[in-house]
N, C-alpha and C positions, 0 to 999 in steps of 0.2 A: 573539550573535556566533557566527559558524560557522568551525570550525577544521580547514584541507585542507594535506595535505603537498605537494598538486602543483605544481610549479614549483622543486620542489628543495628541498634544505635541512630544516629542520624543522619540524615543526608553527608555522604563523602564519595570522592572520586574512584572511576571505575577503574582504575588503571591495573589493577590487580586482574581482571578477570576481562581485559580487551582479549580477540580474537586472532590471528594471524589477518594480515590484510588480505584482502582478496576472496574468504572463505565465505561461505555461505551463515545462516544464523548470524547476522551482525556482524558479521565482516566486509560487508561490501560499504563504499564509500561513494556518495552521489550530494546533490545537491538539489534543491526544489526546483531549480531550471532544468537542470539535465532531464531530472522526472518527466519536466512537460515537455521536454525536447524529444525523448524516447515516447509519451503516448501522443504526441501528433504525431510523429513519426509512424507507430503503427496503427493510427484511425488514420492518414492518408496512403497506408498500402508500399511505404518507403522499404520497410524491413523485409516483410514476405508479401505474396500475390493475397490476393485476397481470399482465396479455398483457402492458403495457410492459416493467413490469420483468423479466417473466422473457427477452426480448426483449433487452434492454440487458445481461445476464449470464449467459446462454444460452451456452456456448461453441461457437463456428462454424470458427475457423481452427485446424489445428493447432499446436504451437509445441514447441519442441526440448527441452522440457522435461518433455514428458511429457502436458501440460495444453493448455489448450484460450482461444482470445484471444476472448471477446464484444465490444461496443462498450465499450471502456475498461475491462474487466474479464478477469482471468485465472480461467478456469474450471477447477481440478484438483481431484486428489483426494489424499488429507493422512490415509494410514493410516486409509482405508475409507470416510472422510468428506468430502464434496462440499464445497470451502471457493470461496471468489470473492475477488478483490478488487487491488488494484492500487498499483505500487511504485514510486519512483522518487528523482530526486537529480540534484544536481549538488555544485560544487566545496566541500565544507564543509555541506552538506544534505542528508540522507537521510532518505525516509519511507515505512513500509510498510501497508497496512491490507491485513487477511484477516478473510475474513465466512467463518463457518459456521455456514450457517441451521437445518440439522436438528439439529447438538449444539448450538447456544446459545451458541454462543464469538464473540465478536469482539476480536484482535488488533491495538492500535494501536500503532505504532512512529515514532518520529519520534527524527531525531537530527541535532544538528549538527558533524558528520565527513563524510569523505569515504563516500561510497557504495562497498561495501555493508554501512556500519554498523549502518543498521536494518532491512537486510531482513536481514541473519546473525540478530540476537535475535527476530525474530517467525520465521523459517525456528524457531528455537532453539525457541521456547516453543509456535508451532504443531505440530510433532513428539512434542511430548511430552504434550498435553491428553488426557486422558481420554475415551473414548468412551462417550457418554451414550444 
């Protein structure tokens, strides 16, 4: 059950404004394991060859943030270290994943609040990881 303050008032359930399953914006459904299952999965080259992937999280567009947009993937840089990965939410859903292939990190966040719940705690714990 996902809990959003929008529409006034106080925290209450989102059940009004869930998505069809399966859609994109908030509709996809995952787990913080699967998350790490899918980015080891493509930092060992499992999904596509490796032109692909580096292809698919390559950062090409620049963005206001400092970092860099590939195909579905935000490519910056996280106190030295080259991190990827990609954030999002809607009304009562928040999820964030960051890949850091050279230190070894991967950050998964998922939460059910309003955005930007989970990307505050992985921004939070991505910032402070050790440099390996």
């Amino acid at each position: 059950m996902g809990y959003t303050s929008r529409g006034g008032g106080s925290e209450h359930p989102n059940t009004e404004t869930l998505p069809y399953r399966g859609t994109s914006a908030g509709g996809g459904y995952s787990t913080v394991e699967d998350l790490l299952k899918f980015a080891n999965a493509l930092q060992r080259r499992e999904l596509l060859d490796s032109s692909y992937t580096d292809m698919l999280t390559a950062g090409k567009v620049d963005t206001p943030g400092g970092g860099r947009y590939a195909f579905g993937f935000e490519d910056r840089m996280v106190n030295g270290t080259r991190c990827i990965g990609h954030g999002g939410g809607a009304p009562a859903m928040n999820g964030d994943l960051t890949i850091c292939p050279a230190a070894g990190y991967v950050v998964a966040v998922l939460a059910n609040m309003d955005p930007p719940a989970a990307s505050r705690v992985s921004q939070f714990v991505t910032n402070r990881l050790p440099e390996r």
